[in-house]
C-alpha positions as CSV (number, residue, x, y, z in Angstrom):
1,X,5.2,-17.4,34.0
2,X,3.2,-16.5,30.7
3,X,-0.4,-17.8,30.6
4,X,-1.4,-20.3,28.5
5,X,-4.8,-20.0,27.2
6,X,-7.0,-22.6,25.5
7,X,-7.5,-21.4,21.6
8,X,-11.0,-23.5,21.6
9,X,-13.8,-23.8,23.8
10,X,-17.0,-25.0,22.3
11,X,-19.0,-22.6,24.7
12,X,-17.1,-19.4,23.8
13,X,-17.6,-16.9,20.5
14,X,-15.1,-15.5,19.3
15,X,-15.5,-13.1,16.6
16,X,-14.3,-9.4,15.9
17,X,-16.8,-6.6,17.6
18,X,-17.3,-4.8,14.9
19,X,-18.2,-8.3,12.6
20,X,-21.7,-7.6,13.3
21,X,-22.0,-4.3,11.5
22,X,-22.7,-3.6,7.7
23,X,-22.0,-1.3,5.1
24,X,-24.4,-0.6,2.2
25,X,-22.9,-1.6,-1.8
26,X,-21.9,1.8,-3.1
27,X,-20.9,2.5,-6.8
28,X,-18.5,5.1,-7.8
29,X,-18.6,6.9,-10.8
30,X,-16.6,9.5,-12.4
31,X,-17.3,11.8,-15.5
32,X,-13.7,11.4,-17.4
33,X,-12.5,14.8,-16.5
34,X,-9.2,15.7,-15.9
35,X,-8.8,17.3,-12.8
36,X,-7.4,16.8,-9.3
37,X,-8.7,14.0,-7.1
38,X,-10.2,14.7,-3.4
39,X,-7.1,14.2,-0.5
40,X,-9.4,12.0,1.2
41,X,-8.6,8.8,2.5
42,X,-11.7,7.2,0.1
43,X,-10.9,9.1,-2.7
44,X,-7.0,8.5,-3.0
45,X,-7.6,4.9,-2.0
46,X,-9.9,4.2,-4.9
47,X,-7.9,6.7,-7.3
48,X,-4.7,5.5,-6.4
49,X,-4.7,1.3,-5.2
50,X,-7.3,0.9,-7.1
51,X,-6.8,2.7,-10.5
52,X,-2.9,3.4,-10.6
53,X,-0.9,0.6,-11.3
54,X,2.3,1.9,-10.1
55,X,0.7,2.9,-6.5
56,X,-0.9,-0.5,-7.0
57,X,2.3,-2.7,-7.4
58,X,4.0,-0.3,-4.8
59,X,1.8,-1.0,-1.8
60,X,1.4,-4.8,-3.4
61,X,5.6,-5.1,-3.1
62,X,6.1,-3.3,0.7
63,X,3.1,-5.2,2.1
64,X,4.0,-8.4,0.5
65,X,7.7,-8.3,1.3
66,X,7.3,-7.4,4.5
67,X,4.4,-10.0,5.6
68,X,6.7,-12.7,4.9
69,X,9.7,-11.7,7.0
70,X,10.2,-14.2,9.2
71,X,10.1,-12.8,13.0
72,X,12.1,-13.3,16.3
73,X,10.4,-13.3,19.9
74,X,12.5,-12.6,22.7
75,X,11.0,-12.9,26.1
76,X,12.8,-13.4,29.9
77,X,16.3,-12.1,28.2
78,X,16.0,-14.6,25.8
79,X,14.9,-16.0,22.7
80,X,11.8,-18.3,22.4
81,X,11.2,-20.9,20.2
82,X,7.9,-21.6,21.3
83,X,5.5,-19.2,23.2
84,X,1.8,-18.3,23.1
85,X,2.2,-15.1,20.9
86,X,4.1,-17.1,18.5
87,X,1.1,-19.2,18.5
88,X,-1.0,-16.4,18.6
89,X,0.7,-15.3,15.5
90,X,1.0,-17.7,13.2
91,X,-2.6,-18.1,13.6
92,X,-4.4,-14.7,14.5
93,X,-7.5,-15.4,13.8
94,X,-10.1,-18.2,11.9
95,X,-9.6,-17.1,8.0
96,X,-6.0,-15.7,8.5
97,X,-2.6,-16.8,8.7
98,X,0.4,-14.9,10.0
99,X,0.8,-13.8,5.9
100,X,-2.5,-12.2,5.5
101,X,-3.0,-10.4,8.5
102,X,0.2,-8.7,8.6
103,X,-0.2,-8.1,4.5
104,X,-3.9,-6.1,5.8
105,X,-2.3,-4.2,8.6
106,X,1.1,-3.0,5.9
107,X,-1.4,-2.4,3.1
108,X,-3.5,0.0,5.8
109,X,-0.5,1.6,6.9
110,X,0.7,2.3,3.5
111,X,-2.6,3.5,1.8
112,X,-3.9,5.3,5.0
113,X,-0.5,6.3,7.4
114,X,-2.8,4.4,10.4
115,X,-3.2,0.6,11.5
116,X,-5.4,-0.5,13.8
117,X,-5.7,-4.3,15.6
118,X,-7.9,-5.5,17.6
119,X,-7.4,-7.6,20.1
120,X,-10.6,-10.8,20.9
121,X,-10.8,-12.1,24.3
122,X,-11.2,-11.2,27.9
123,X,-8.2,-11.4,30.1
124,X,-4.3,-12.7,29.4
125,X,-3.5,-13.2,25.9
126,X,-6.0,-12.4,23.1
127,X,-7.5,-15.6,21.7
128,X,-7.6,-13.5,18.0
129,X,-6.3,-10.4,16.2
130,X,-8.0,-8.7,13.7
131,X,-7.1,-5.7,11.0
132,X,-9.7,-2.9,11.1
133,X,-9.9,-0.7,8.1
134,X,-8.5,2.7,9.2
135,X,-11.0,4.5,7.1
136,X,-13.5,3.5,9.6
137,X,-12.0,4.4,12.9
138,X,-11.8,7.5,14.7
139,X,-9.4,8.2,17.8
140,X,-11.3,10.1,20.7
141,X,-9.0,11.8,22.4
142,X,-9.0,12.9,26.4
143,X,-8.6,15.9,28.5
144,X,-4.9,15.4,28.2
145,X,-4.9,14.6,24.3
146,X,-4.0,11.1,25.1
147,X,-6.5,9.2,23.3
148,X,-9.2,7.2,25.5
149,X,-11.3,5.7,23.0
150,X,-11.6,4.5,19.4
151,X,-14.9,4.6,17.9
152,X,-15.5,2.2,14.1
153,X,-18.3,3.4,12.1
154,X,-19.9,1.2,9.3
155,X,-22.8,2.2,7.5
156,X,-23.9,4.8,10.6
157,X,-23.4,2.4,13.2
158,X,-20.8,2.6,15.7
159,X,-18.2,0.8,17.8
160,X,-16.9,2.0,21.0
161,X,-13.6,0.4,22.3
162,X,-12.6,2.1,25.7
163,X,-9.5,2.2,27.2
164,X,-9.1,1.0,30.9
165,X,-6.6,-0.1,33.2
166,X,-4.0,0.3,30.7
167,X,-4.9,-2.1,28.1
168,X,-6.0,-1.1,24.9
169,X,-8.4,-3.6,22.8
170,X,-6.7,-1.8,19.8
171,X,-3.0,-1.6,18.9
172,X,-2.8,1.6,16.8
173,X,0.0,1.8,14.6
174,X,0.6,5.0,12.6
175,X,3.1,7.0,10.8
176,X,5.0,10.1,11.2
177,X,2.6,12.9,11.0
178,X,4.3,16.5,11.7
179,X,1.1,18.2,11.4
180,X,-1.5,15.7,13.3
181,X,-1.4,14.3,17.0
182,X,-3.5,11.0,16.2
183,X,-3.4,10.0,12.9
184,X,-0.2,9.4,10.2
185,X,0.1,10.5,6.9
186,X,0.5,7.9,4.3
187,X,3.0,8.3,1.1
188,X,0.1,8.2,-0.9
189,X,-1.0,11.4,-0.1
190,X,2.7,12.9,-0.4
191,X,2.5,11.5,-4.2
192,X,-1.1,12.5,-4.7
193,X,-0.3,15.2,-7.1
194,X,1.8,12.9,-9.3
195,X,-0.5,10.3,-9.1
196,X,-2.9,12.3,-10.6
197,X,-0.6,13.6,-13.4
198,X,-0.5,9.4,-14.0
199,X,-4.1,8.8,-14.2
200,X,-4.8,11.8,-16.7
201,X,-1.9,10.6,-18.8
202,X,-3.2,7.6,-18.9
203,X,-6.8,8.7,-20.0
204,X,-4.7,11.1,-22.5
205,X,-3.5,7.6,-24.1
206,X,-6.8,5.8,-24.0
207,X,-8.5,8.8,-25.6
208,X,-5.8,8.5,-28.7
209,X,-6.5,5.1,-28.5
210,X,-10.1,5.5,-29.0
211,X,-9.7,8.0,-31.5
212,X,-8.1,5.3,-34.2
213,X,-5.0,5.9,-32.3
214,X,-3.8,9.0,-34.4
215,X,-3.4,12.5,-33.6
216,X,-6.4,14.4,-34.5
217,X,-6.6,16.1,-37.6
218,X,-8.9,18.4,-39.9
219,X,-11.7,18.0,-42.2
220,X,-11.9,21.0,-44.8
221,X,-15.1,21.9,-46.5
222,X,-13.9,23.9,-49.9
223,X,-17.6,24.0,-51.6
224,X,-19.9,26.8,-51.6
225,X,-19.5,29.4,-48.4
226,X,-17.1,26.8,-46.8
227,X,-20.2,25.8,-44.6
228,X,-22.1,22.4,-44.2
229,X,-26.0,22.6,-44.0
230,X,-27.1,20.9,-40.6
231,X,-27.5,17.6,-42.4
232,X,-24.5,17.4,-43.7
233,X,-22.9,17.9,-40.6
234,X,-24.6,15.8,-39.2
235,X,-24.4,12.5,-41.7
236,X,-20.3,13.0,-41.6
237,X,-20.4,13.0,-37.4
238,X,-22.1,9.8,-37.5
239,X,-20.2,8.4,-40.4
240,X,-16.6,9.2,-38.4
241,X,-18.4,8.0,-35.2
242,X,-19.5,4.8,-36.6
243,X,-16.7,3.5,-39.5
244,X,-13.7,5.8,-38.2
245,X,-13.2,5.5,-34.4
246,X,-12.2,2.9,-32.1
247,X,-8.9,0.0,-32.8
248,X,-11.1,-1.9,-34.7
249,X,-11.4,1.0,-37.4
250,X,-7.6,1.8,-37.2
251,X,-6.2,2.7,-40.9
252,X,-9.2,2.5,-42.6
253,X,-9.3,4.7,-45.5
254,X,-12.0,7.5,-45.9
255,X,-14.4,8.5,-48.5
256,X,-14.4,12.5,-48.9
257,X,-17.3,13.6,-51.1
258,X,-18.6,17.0,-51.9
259,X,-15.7,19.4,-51.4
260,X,-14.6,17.3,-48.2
261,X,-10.8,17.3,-47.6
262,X,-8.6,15.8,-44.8
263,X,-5.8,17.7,-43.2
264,X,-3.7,15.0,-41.2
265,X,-2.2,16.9,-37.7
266,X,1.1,15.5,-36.3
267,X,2.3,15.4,-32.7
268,X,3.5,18.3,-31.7
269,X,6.9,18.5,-29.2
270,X,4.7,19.1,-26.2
271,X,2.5,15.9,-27.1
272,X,6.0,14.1,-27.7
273,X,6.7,15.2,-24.4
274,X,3.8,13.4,-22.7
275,X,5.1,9.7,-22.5
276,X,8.4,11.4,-20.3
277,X,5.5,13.5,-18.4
278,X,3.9,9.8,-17.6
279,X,6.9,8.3,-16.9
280,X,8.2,11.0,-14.7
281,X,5.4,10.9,-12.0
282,X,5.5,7.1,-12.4
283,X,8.9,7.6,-11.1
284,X,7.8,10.1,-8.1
285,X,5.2,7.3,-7.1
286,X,7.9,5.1,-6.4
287,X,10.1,7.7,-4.9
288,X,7.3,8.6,-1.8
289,X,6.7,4.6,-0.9
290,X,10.2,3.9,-1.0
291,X,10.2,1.6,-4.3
292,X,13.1,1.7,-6.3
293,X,11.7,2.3,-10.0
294,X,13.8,-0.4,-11.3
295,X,12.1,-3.0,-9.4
296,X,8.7,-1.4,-10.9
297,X,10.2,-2.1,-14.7
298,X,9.9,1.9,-15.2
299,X,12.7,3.6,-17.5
300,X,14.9,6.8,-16.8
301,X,16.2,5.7,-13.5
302,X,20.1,4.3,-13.2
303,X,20.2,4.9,-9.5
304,X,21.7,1.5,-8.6
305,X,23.8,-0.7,-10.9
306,X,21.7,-3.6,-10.7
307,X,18.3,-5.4,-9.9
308,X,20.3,-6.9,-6.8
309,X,21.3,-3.7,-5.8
310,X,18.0,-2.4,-5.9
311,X,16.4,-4.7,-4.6
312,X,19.1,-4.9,-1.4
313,X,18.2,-1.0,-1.0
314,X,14.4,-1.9,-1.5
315,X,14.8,-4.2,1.5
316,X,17.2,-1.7,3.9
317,X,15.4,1.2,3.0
318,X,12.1,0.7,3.2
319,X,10.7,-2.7,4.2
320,X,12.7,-3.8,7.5
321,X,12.1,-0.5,9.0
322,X,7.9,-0.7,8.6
323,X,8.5,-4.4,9.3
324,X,10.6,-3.5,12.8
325,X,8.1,-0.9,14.1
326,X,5.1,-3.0,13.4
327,X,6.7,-5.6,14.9
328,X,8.2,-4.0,17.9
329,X,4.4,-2.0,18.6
330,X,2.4,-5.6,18.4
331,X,5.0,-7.2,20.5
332,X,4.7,-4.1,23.1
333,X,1.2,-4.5,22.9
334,X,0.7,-8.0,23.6
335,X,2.9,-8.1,26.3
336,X,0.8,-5.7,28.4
337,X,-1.8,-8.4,28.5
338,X,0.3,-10.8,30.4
339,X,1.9,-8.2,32.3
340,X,5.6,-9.5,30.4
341,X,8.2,-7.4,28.3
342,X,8.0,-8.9,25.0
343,X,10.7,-7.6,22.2
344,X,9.8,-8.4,18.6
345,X,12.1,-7.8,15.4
346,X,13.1,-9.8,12.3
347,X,15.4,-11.9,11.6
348,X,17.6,-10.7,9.5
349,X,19.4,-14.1,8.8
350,X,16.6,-15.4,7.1
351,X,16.0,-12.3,4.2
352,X,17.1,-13.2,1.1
353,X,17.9,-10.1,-0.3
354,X,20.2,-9.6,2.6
355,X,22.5,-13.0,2.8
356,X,25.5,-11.3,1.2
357,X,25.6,-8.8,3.8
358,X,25.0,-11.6,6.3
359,X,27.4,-13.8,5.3
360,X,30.0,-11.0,5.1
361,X,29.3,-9.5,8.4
362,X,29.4,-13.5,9.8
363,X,33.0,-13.7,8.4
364,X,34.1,-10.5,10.0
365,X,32.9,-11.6,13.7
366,X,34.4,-15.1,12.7
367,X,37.6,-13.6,12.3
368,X,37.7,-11.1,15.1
369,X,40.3,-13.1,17.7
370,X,40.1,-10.8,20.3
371,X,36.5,-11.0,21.0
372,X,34.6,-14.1,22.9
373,X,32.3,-16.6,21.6
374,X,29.8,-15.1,23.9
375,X,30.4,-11.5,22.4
376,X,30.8,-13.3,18.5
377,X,27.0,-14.4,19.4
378,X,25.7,-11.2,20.7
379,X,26.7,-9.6,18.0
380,X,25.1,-11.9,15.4
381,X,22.0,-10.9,17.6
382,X,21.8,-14.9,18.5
383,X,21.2,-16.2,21.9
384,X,24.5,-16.8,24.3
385,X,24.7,-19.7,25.3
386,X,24.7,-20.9,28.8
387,X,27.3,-22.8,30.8
């Protein structure tokens, strides 16, 4: 029999271990140069979520998607309609719904390759979950290499959660590394490189932008030596800074004095080149999360027919398959607290994008005479029904 705990007690606290600790305000700055960002967790997190729009919407689309995928808990050999973890689940913890956690744990996964959980409570079921941010943690790994500990730092203070007697206070979820034993590697690091190709483009455009949105051009001095005294230089500086530069000042005309003489410059092919540039690494982006770049409204890409299709593919591709390991890893981890198998997946008849293939593979099974109803049933991954 599974335990069923009391969610309230007026006498108990429960609150994550590491709410108590702090981390100063820090301000980031950066001085406008191109160049490649740092392949640290921080740096691609801030350059990438948080300054690229297409790594932005990306993350946004697999988290999102896959948060609201409606799951199935099967427990005993069979499937349960009601059951602590569902319980557990649809409300992890006091400021989160089933939505938001799970959209915290995809979004850590996806930016950092590792999630981490932690489970509140002392003995049978937790009485909360709670995302960590994987930045923070650090695995501590044994004699063996199996990991024994995992220590959260915030602001020079740590956490310590041990491992004993099998449970683990932490569900660690991570992704396929091939070169690291205890931590997975993210797509944003595999579409660093063209993320940064993004971002400079994107600066490149601003800069036009900036500079009354016209390619530069020439201002030739035909009087005396061909050479302006240091006053002269400096009164036309100011005079294109201040009446000449910026959207506000785009198209308006200039007064040339003194042997003064503009020389408009036009794109060349490799600045005509740029936007395809841009729009190529926009399209790489999508390529290492999984995104099809039609759903992402980026042009060039005629992979798959339609929107539908695409977004069929999105689905099959990428989002059930981090959806199914999440959920298979939580439900693994839970059930070690009540001593009980759990097995956790989605259900596929409740996906949207997927009801054409559901109601086609339903019609098949239908039609197939020569197997049972019991057979039909375990096939369409529903519970058989007793006699």
């Amino acid at each position: 029999m599974f335990q069923f705990l009391k969610r309230a007690n007026s006498e108990e606290t429960k609150a994550s271990a590491v709410g108590g600790l702090s981390a100063p305000a820090i301000a980031y700055s950066g001085s406008g140069r191109v160049a490649w960002s740092g392949r640290d967790t921080t740096s691609l997190t801030r350059n990438g979520f948080l300054g690229n729009p297409v790594v932005f919407r990306s993350v946004k689309m697999i988290a999102e998607a896959a948060a609201t995928l409606p799951l199935i808990l099967e427990a005993e050999g069979g499937r349960m309609d009601t059951h602590p973890v569902l319980d557990l689940m649809a409300r992890p913890n006091g400021g989160q719904g089933q939505a938001e956690l799970l959209e915290s744990l995809y979004g850590q996964i996806l930016l950092t390759g590792n999630g981490y959980v932690e489970a509140v409570g002392a003995g049978g079921l937790p009485f909360e979950l709670h995302v960590l941010r994987s930045e923070r943690m650090a695995v501590v790994p044994g004699a063996d290499g199996w990991p024994v500990a995992y220590v959260y730092t915030v602001g020079g203070r740590e956490h310590r959660f041990s491992l004993s007697e099998g449970l683990s206070p932490i569900c660690h979820v991570k992704s396929f590394h091939p070169q690291d034993d205890h931590y997975g590697l993210s797509p944003i690091h595999a579409a660093a490189s063209a993320m940064d190709v993004h971002n400079s483009a994107s600066r490149w455009s601003k800069a036009l932008l900036d500079n009354a949105a016209r390619p530069s051009g020439a201002i030739v001095f035909h009087g005396g030596d061909g050479m302006l005294s240091p006053e002269q230089y400096d009164r036309l500086v100011v005079e294109l800074e201040t009446h000449h530069q910026g959207a506000r000042n785009a198209g308006r005309p200039m007064l040339l004095e003194g042997g003064l003489d503009w020389k408009p410059m036009g794109f060349s092919p490799s600045d005509m080149e740029f936007q395809k540039t841009k729009e190529a690494a926009a399209r790489e982006i999508a390529l290492a999360f999984g995104v099809p770049p039609m759903l992402l409204g980026i042009p060039g890409d005629a992979t798959y027919a339609n929107y539908a299709e695409a977004n069929r593919a999105f689905y099959r591709l990428t989002v059930l398959p981090l959806a199914n390991r999440v959920a298979a890893a939580l439900a693994h981890w839970l059930g070690a607290f009540d001593s009980a198998p759990l097995s956790m997946r989605i259900d596929l008849d409740q996906v949207p994008a997927l009801v054409a293939e559901r109601d086609a593979q339903w019609a098949r099974v239908a039609d197939a005479d020569f197997l049972t109803d019991a057979e039909k049933r375990s096939l369409l991954g529903l519970p058989v029904a007793e006699d």
